[in-house]
C-alpha positions in Angstrom: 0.0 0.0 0.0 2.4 2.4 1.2 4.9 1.7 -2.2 1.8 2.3 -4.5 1.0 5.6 -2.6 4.5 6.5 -3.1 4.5 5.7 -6.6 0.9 7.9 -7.1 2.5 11.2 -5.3 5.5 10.7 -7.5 4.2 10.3 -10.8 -0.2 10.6 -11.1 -0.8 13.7 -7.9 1.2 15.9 -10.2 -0.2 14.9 -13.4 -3.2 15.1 -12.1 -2.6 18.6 -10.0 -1.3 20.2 -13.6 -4.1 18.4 -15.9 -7.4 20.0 -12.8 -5.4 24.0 -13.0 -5.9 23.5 -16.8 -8.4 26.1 -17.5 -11.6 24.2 -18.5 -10.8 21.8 -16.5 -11.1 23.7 -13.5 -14.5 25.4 -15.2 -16.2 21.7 -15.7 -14.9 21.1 -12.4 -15.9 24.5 -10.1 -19.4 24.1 -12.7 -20.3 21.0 -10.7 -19.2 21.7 -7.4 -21.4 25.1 -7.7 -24.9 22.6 -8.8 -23.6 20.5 -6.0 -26.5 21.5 -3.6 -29.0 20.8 -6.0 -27.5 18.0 -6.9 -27.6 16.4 -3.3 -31.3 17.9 -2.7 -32.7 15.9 -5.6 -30.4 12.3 -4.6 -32.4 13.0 -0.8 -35.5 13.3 -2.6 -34.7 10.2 -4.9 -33.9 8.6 -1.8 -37.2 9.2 -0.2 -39.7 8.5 -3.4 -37.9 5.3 -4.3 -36.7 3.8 -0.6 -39.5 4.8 1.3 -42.4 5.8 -1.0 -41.8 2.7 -3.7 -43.6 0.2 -2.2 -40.7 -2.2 -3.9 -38.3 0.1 -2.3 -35.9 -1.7 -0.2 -36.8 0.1 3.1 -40.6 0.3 2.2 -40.6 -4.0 1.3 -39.0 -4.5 4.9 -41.2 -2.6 6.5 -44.3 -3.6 4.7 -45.6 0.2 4.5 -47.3 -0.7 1.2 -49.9 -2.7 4.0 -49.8 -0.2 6.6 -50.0 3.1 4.5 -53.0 2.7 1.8 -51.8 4.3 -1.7 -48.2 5.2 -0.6 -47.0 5.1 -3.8 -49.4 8.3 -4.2 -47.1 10.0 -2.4 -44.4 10.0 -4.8 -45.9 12.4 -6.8 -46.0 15.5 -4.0 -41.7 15.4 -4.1 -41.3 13.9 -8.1 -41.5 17.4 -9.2 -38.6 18.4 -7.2 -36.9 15.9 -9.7 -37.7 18.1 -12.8 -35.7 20.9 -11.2 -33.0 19.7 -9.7 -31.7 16.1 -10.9 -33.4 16.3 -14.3 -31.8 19.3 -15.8 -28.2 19.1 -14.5 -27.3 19.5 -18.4 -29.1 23.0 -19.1 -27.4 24.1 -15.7 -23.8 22.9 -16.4 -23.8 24.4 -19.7 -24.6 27.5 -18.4 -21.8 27.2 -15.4 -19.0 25.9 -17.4 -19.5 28.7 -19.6 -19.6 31.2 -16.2 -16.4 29.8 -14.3 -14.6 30.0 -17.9 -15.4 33.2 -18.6 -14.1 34.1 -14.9 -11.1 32.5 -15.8 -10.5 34.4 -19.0 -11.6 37.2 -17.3 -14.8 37.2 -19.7 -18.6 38.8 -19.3 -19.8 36.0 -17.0 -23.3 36.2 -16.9 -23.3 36.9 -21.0 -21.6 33.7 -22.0 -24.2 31.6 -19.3 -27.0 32.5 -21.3 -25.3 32.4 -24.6 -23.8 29.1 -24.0 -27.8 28.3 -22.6 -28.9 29.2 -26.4 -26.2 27.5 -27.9 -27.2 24.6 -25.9 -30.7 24.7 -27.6 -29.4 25.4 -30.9 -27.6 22.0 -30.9 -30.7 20.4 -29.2 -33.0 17.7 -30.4 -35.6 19.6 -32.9 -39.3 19.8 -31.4 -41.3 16.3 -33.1 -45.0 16.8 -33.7 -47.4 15.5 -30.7 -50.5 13.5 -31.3 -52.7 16.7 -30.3 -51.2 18.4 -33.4 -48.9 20.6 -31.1 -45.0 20.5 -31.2 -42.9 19.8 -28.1 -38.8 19.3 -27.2 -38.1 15.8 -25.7 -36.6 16.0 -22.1 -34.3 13.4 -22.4 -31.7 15.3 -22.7 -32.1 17.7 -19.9 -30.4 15.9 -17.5 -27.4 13.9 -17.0 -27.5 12.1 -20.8 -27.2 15.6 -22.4 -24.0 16.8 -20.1 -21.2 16.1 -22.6 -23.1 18.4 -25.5 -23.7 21.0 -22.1 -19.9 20.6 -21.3 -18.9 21.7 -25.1 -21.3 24.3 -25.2 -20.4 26.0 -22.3 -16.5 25.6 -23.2 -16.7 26.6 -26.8 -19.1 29.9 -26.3 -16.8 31.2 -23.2 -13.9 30.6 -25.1 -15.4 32.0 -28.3 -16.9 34.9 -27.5 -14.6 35.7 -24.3 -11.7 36.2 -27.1 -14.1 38.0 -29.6 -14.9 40.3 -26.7 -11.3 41.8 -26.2 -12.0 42.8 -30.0 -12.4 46.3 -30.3 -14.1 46.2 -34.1 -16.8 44.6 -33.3 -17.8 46.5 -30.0 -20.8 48.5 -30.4 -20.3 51.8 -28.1 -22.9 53.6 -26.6 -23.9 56.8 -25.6 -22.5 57.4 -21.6 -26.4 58.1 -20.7 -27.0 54.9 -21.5 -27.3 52.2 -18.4 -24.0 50.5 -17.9 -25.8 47.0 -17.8 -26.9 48.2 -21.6 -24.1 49.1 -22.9 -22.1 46.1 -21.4 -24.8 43.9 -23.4 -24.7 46.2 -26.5 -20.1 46.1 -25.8 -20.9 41.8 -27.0 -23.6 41.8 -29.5 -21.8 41.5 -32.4 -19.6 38.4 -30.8 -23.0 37.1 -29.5 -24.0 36.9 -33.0 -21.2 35.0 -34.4 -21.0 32.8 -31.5 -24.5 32.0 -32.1 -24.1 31.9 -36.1 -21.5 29.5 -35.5 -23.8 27.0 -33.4 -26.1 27.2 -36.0 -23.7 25.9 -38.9 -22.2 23.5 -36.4 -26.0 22.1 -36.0 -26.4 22.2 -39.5 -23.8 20.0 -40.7 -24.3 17.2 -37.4 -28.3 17.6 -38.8 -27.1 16.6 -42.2 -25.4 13.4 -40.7 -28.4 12.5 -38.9 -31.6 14.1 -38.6 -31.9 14.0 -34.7 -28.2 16.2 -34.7 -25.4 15.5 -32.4 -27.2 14.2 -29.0 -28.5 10.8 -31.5 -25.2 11.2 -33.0 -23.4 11.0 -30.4 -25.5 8.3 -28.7 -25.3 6.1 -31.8 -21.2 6.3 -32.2 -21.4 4.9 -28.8 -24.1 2.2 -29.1 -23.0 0.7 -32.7 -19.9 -0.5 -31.8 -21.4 -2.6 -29.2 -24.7 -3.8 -31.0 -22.9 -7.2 -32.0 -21.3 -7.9 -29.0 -22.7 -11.3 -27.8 -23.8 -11.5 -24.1 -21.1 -13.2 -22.3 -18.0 -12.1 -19.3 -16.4 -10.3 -22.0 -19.3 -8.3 -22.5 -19.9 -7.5 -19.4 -16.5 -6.1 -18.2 -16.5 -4.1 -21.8 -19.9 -2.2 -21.3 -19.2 -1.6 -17.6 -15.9 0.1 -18.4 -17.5 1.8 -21.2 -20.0 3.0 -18.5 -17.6 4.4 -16.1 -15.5 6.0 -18.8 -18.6 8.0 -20.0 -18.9 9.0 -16.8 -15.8 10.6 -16.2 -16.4 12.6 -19.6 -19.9 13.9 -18.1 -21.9 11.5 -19.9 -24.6 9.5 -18.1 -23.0 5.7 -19.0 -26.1 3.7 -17.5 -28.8 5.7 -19.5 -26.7 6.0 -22.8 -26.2 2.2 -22.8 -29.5 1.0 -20.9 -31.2 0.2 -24.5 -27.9 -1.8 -25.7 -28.3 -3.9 -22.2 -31.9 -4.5 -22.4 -31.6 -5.9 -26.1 -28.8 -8.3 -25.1 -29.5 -9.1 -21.4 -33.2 -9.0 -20.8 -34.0 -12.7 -22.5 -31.5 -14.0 -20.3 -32.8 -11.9 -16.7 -36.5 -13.4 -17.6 -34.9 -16.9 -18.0 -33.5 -17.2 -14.8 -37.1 -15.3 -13.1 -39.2 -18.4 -14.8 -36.6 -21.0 -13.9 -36.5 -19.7 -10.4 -40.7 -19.7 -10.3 -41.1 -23.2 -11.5 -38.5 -24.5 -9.6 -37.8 -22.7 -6.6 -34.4 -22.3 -6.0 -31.9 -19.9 -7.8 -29.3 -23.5 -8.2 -29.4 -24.1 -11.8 -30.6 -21.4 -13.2 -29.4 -21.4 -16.8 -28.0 -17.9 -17.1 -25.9 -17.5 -14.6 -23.7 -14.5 -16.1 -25.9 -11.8 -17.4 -26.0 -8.4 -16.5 -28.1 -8.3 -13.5 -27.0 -11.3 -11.7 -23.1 -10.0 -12.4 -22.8 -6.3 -12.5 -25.6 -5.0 -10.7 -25.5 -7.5 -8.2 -21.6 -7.3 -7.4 -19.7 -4.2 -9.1 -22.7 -1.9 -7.9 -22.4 -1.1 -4.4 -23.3 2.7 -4.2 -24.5 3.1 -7.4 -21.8 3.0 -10.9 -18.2 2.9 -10.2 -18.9 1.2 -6.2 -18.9 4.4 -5.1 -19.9 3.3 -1.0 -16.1 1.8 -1.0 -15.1 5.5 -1.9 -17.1 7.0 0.7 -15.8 4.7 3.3 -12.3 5.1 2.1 -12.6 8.7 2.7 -14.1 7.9 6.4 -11.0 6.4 6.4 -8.2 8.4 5.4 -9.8 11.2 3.8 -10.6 13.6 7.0 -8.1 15.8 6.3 -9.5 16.6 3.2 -12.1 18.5 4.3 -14.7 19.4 1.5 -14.2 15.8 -0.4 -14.8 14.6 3.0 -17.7 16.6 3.6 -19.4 15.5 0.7 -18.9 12.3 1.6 -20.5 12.4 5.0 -23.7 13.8 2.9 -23.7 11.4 0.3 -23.7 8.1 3.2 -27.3 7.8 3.1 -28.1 7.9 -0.3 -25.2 5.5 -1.0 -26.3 3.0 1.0 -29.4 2.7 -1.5 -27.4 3.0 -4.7 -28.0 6.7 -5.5 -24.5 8.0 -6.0 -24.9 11.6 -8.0 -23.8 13.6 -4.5 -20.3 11.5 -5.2 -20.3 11.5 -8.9 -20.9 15.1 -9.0 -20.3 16.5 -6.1 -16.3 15.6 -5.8 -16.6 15.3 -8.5 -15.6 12.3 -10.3 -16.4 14.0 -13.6 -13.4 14.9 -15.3 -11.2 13.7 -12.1 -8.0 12.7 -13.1 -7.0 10.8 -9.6 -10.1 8.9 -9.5 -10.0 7.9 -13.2 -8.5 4.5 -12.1 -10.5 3.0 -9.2 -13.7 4.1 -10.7 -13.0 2.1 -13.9 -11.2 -0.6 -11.6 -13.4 -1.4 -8.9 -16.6 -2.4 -10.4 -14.4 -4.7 -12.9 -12.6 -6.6 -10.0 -15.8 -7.1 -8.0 -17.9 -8.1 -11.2 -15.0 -10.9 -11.5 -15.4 -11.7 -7.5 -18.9 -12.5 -8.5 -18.3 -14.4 -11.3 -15.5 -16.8 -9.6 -18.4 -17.2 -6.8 -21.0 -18.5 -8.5 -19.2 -20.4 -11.7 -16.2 -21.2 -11.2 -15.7 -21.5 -7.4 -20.2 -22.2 -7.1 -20.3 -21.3 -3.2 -23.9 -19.5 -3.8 -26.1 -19.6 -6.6 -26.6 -17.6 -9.6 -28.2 -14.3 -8.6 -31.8 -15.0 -10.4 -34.2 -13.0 -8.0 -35.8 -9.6 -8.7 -34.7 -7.3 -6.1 -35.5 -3.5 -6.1 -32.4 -1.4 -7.2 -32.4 0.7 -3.7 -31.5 -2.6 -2.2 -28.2 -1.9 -0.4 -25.3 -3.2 -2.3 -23.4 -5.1 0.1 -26.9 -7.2 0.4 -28.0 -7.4 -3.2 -25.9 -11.3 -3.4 -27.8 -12.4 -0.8 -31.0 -11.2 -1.7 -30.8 -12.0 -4.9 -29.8 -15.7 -5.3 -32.4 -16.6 -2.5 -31.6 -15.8 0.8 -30.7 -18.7 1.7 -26.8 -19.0 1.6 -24.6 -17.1 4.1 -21.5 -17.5 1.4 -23.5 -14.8 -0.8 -23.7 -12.7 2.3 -19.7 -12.7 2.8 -19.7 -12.3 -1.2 -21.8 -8.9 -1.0 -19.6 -7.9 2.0 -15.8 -8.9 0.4 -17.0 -6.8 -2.7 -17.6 -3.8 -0.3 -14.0 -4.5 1.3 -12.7 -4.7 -1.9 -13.7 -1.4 -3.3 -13.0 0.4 -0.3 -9.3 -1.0 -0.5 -9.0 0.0 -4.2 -9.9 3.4 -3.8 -7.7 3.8 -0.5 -4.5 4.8 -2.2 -6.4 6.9 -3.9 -8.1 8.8 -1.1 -4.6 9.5 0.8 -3.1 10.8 -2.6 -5.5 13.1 -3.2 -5.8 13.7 0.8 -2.4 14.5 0.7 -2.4 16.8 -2.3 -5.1 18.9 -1.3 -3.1 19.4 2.3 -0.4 20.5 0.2 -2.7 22.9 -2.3 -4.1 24.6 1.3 -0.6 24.6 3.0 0.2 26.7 -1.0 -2.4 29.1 -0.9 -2.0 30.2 3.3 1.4 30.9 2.2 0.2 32.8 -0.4 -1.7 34.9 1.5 0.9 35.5 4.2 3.5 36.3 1.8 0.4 38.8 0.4 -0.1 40.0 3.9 3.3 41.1 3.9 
């Protein structure tokens, strides 16, 4: 442990100090860490609706409120629209706060390229189809976290853009000095405005002539062919859960982009093992043992993608001294424990994290294999064949899963948990370590400014 910690502050904490003081680095990074509390307000409410309100919902099963409370699932609806403003339109807000903390960085007009990168955002958006009423509407599929990598070159391109064209005294329009200063800053960038925006528009123009639907479909289906002939086996597995976690660290929710992929290979197989486990009672036998559910979500998920609870225990751990990753991770506890993970994800934030590039790849992967040696090649528990809610805890999914009825699948859940925590433990005291340093920097700084 202590060599490979040596051999991180040697060679990846500086790599990874220079590559996060890179400018739009640091913008897609500051951009989440500023929608961080609406980012943790709508994982608590995800954690109520679907824990407690679900009456599938791992605490709500346990507890049998579906008999006690009459309707509770009725309840859902008085939080869900806290969803649609938080959560479910973390896109529209990053592009608008990359664009902010990048124009702060170029010393740009903030609040200008927000709501220019905002319409660029749209420009490059998903064209309204026709509803069945006759009407027209914009799909919101794309409002949340599947449209952040489009929000993240938005955001970058228009600060960068029209922060430069800004510094351009030929296309300033000056006004009058009884004009408002708030008008004649807006009129100082309406000529770069409009090429910014003219350039969005040809840029949507030619990804519209590749594919109707523009670069959100395009995108999505560079990703997805690739994979369409991959058969379901190990192989497949490990390939789509580190395509997953890589999409991730670019901003792009992996899960969702890939979810139809998985269903068209995986779900025959899920359904199998359901009907074999109804007629015959027992998960033994089952004749898909390695499929997605019974592999991935049952071993490599623990705390949502990436097995993020072995990073928040990690930095229980050996984090303390970090004090705002630690923070987070105090906050995000609760809702790891039921799989919901965005407070970690993008709240450190993992996105675009060059330390944590490694373990969040590598942990799901070496549990998913710990499951695998478990139930076919070592076969101390059964395949995992059972339906259980996705809010299940982790660490508990194993046991649940394959039947209940074998205490090897409850040490398999746990050793997964270990195992994650361990991976990301050199991890957590390298970047512990380098943000003591970074604060140790800057009040040096300031006493040497003091001075």
């Amino acid at each position: 442990m202590d060599k490979l910690q040596d051999t991180m502050e040697r060679i990846l904490v500086p790599i990874a100090s220079k590559i996060n003081s890179q400018r739009h680095v640091a913008a897609v990074r500051d951009a989440f860490t500023l929608s961080f509390p609406l980012t943790m307000a709508g994982s608590m409410v995800l954690l109520i609706n679907y824990v407690l309100l679900d009456p599938s919902g791992f605490i709500a099963s346990l507890l049998h409120l579906g008999d006690l409370i009459p309707n509770l699932s009725y309840y859902q609806s008085i939080l869900s629209s806290v969803i649609n403003g938080t959560t479910n339109i973390l896109a529209i807000l990053i592009a608008f706060l990359v664009a902010y903390q990048l124009a702060e960085e170029m010393n740009g007009d903030k609040v200008l390229c927000g709501i220019t990168a905002l319409s660029a955002y749209f420009i490059m958006y998903p064209a309204a189809k026709q509803l069945a009423d006759g009407g027209y509407g914009l799909t919101t599929t794309y409002f949340g976290a599947q449209g952040l990598f489009v929000a993240l070159l938005a955001g970058l391109f228009v600060a960068e853009i029209l922060t430069r064209l800004g510094r351009n005294q030929k296309l300033r329009i000056t006004m009058p000095d009884m004009v408002p200063p708030a008008v004649a800053k807006s009129f100082n960038l309406l000529m770069p405005i409009m090429i910014v925006l003219a350039l969005t528009g040809l840029m949507n123009f030619i990804f519209n002539n590749i594919t109707p639907d523009g670069i959100q479909i395009l995108i999505y289906n560079a990703i997805q062919a690739p994979l369409t002939s991959l058969g379901s086996s190990m192989g497949t597995i490990i390939g789509i859960v580190v395509i997953q976690q890589f999409l991730w660290i670019l901003g792009i929710h992996g899960p969702n982009t890939l979810s139809a992929l998985r269903s068209v290979i995986f779900t025959e197989q899920i359904n199998a093992n359901l009907a074999f486990v109804a007629v015959n009672g027992t998960a033994w036998g089952a004749p898909f043992p390695v499929n997605w559910g019974s592999i991935n979500d049952a071993f490599g998920n623990t705390g949502g993608s990436g097995a993020t609870l072995g990073l928040i225990i990690a930095m229980f751990i050996a984090g303390r001294k970090n004090k705002a990753q630690y923070q987070i991770s105090k906050m995000a506890l609760a809702p790891g424990l039921f799989n919901i993970n965005e407070p970690i994800i993008f709240g450190f934030p993992l996105v675009m994290n060059p330390l944590y590039i490694i373990p969040f790849i590598l942990a799901p992967v070496v549990c998913n294999f710990i499951g695998y040696m478990a139930v076919v090649v070592l076969e101390v528990m059964p395949p995992i064949a059972y339906s259980v809610a996705w809010t299940t805890p982790g660490f508990l999914i194993p046991f649940l899963g394959s039947g209940a009825d074998n205490i090897a699948s409850l040490v398999v859940g746990f050793l997964c948990l270990g195992v994650s925590t361990v991976i990301y433990l050199p991890f957590v005291m390298a970047s512990t370590k380098a943000a003591i340093k970074a604060e140790a920097n800057k009040e040096l700084e300031l006493e040497v400014a003091g001075q």
